[in-house]
N, C-alpha and C positions, 0 to 999 in steps of 0.2 A: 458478507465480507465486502461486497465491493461499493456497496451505500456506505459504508463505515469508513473504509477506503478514502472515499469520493468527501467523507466528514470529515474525515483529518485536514485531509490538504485543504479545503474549503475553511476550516476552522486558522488551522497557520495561517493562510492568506488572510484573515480578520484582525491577527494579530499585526501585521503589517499592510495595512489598510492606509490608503492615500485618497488625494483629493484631488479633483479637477478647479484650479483658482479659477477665480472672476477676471483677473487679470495677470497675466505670468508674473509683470513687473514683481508682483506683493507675496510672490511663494519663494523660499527660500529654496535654493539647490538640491537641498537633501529630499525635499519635499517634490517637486521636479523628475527625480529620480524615481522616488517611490511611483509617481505616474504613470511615467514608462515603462514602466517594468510591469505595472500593472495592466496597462492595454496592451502592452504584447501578450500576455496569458491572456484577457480576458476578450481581445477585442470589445470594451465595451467601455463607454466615460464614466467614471466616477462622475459625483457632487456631494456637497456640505455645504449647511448651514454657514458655517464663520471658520473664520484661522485667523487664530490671535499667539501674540510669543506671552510667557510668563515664566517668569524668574528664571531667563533661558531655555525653557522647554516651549514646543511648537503643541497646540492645542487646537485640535480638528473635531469640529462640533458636528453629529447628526448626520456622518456620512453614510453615501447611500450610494448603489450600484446595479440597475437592472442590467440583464439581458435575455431575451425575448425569447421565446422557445422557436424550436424549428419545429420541421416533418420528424427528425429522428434525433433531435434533442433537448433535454429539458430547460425549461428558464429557468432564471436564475434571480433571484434578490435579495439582496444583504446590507443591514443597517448597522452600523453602529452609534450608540449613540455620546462617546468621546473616545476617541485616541490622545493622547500625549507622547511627544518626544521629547526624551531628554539626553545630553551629555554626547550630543552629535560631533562628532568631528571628521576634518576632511583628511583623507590620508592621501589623496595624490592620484592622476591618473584617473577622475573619474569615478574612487572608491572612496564611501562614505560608510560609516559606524556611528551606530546609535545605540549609547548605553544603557539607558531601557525605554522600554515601551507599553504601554498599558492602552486595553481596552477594555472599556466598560460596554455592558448592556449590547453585544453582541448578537446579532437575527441572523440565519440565513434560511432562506425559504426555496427550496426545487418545485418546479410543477410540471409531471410530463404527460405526453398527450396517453399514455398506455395506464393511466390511474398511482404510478409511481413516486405521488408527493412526498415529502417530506419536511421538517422544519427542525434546522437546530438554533438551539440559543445555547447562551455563552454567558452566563451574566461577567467575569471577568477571569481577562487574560494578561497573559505579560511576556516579553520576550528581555533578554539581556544579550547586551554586544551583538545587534544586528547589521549586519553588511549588505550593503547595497550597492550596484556597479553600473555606471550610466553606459549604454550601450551606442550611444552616437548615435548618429544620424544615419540612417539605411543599414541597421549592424549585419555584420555576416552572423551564418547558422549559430556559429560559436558565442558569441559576441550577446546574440539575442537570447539563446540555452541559460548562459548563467546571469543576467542580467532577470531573467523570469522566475529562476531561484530565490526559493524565503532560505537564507542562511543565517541562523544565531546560534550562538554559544547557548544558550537554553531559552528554551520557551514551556511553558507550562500555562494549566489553566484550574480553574474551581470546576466544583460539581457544573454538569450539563446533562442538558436534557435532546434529546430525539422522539418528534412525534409525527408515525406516519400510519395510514388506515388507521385514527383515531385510536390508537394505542402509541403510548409513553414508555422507551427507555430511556434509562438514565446512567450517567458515570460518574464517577468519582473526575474524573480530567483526564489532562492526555500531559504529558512530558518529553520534551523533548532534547536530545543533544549534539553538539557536528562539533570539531574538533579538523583544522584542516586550515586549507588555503584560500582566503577572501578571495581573492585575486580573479580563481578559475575554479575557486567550489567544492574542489580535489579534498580527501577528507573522509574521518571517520565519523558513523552518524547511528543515533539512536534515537526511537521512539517508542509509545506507551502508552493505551489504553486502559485505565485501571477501574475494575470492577465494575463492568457493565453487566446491567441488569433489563434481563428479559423479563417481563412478569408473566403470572398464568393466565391473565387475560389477552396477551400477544401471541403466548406459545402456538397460537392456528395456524400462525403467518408463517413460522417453520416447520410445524410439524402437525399439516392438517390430518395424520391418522390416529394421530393421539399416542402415539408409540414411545416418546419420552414421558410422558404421564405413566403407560405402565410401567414402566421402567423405575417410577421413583421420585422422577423430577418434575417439581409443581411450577417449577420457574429455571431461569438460564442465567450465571452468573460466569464471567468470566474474562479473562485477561487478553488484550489484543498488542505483540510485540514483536518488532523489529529492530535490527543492528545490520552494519555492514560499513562498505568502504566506495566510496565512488573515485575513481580515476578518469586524472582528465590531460589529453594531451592536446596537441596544434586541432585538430578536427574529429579527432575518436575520443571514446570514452571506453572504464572497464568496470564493473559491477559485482559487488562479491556482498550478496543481498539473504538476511536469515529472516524469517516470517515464522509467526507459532501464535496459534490460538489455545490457550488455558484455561479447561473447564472448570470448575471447582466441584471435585466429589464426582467429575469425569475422567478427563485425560487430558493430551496436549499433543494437537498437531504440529508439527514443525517442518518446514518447507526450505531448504538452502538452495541456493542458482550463482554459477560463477562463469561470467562472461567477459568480454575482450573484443577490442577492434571494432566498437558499436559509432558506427558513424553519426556525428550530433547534426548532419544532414538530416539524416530518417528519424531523430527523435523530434527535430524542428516539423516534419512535413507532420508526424502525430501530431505536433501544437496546435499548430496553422487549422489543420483538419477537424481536430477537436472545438477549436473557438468558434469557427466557420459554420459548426455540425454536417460537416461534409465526413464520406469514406475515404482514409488515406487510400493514396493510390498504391498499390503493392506491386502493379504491373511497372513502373516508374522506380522502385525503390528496390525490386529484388535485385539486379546489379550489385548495389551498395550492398545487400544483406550478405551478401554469398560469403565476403568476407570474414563477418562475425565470427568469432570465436566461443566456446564452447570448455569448461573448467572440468563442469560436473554439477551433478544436480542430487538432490537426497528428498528423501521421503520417512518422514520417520514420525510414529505414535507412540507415547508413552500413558500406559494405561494408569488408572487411578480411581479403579471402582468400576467401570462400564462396564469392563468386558465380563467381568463375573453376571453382571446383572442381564447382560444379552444374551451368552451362551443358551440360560433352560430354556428361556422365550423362543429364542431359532430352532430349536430340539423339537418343542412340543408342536413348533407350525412343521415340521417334519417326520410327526408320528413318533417319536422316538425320547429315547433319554441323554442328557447332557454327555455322559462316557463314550456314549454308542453311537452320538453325532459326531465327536472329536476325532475316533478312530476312524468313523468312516471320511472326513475331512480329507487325510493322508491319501486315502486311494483315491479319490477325487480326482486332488493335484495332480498327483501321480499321472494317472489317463490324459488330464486335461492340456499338463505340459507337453506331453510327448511331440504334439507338433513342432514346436520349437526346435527341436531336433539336437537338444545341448542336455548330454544325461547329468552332466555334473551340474550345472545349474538345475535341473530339475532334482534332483537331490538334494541341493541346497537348502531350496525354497522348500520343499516339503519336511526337511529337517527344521527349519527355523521357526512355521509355522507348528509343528509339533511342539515343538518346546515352548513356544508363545500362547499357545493353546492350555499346557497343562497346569503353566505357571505367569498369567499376564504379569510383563515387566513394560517390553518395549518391542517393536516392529519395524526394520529400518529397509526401507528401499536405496540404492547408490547405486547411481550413475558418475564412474570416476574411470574414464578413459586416461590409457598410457600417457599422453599428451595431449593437450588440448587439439578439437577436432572443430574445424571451419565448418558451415552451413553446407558449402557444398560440399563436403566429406558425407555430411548426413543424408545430404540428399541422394547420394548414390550408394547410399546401403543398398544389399539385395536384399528386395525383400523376400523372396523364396530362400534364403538362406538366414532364417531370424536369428540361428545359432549362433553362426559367425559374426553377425551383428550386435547378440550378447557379447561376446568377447572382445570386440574391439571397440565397445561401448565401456567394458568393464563394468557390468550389473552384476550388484552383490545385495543377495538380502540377508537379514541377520536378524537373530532375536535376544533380548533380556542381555543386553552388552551395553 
């Protein structure tokens, strides 16, 4: 998840790929801007080949981008080998749009020191209605945050390829959408991994026991998707973010987190920290965090073949039969909750797994406090009292709903 992760944004940031001129004189504004925006994320200079204008669009040849590995982070290289801008316009205040954008012949290559390479290509990409916002000279936290943001009205791409430890996956492409305010970012937003493929000569790299083979599956096919909304005010931001991996002829995880009051100080010192490959400092930043705010968070699988297929497998590594492991499950919980000290949530949970058990649908973990709860709220939970900490946490599990 988090190499694929690291493939998205790295893949976006291709589609919006700039260049370091020979001389500023000869780069047009828009062009300028993309720069900026790009050494603030990447710490690092762009170069290219040539920059020529044709028939109104700007043409960046053979661009290219190192940066060097550290002690505890990887290098980094990325080629393209043409970008084009077209249908740019200047809207004022330092905000520019660019009505499409295309990258051909796409490369980016990772190499870390712990044997974690990777390379994806791209042969082409395209973004529509891209916005970009000069951040001035010395910008404040704010100023630099969305200025380092890739915003378009859609981006999408062709089949691509990922090849690391000498094994090849592949996609369909990624899609993407934001819907919102140029300006400050502010906005609804979607993305999209479509049918990525694990094959059975990779499956070791996840599953060195070979436990998905018995199970059925000779290969890994499946869907990587997000939605949400980001808010943005004077120096906070608020995050209302959905995550869900979709197996085919498995299941689907889904992951939701809703936050508030996220200072774009602390997500700047993550930038800075990241580009640098230095540790954020946490000791410098918990002040600001204490703040943050807290929605709710869920947990939820919805099954689609697995769970039948694992049940007799668990059973028989337990001496036993599929019926006679389910029922004894119950008592299990049962025992194992009791420290918790909360009998209706322990009733809960051993009811919902019951029913999830006899008939897989779905498995929902929730975390949905009365009112949102600040960092230090949480931090002073008792922890000898986990029970009271269920209830004003508001943990609910649920099944086949």
């Amino acid at each position: 998840m988090k190499i694929l992760t690291k493939t998205f944004l790295l893949i976006c940031l291709a589609v919006s790929a700039q260049a370091l001129p020979a001389q500023a004189a000869e780069v047009p504004d828009v062009v300028r801007v993309f720069l900026n925006a790009y050494k603030i994320y990447w710490q690092a200079e762009p170069n290219y080949d040539s920059i020529s204008e044709d028939s109104g669009n700007i043409v960046i040849n053979n661009f290219s981008i190192v940066k060097p590995a550290s002690s505890n982070q990887s290098g980094m290289r990325m080629t393209v080998d043409k970008i084009v801008f077209g249908g740019i316009s200047n809207k004022g205040n330092g905000l520019y749009e660019i009505g499409q954008v295309s990258a051909s012949g796409s490369k980016i290559e990772m190499k870390g020191a712990d044997g974690s390479d990777f390379t994806v290509e791209v042969p082409e990409s395209s973004a529509q209605a891209l916005y970009m916002q000069d951040p001035g000279e010395n910008p404040a936290p704010e100023a630099a945050f969305r200025a380092a943001m890739t915003l378009a009205r859609k981006m999408s791409s062709g089949p691509m390829t990922l090849t690391t430890m000498g094994y090849t996956l592949t996609s369909d492409g990624y899609q993407t959408t934001w819907d919102g305010d140029p300006k400050t970012g502010a906005g609804n937003f979607t993305f999209k991994f479509t049918n990525v493929v694990i094959p059975e000569s990779a499956m070791a790299m996840i599953d060195s026991t070979g436990t998905l083979k018995q199970l059925g599956y000779s290969g890994l096919v499946f869907d990587l998707e997000s939605d949400g909304k980001l808010d943005v005010g004077v120096d906070k931001l608020g995050l209302d973010l959905n995550l869900a991996y979709i197996g085919k002829d498995m299941g689907a995880l889904r992951f939701s987190l809703g936050a508030a009051d996220i200072p774009v100080s602390v997500l700047s010192e993550f930038q800075n920290a990241s580009a640098s490959g230095k540790e954020p400092d946490f000791t410098a930043l918990m002040p600001e965090l204490q703040n943050v705010s807290f929605s709710g968070f869920t947990f939820r699988f919805e099954d689609n073949s697995i769970t039948k297929k694992v049940l007799p497998i668990a059973a028989a590594m337990q001496g036993m039969d599929e019926a006679t492991m389910v029922a004894s499950t119950a008592a299990m919980l049962q025992i194992g909750l009791m420290q918790l000290k909360n009998q209706a949530f322990t009733d809960q949970v051993v009811g919902a797994v019951n029913r999830f058990l006899k008939d897989p649908q779905s498995l929902t973990l929730a975390i949905k406090p009365a009112a949102p709860l600040k960092v230090q709220e949480l931090m002073m939970l008792n922890p000898a009292a986990p029970g009271e900490a269920i209830d004003k946490l508001g943990v609910s599990v649920s099944a086949n709903d």
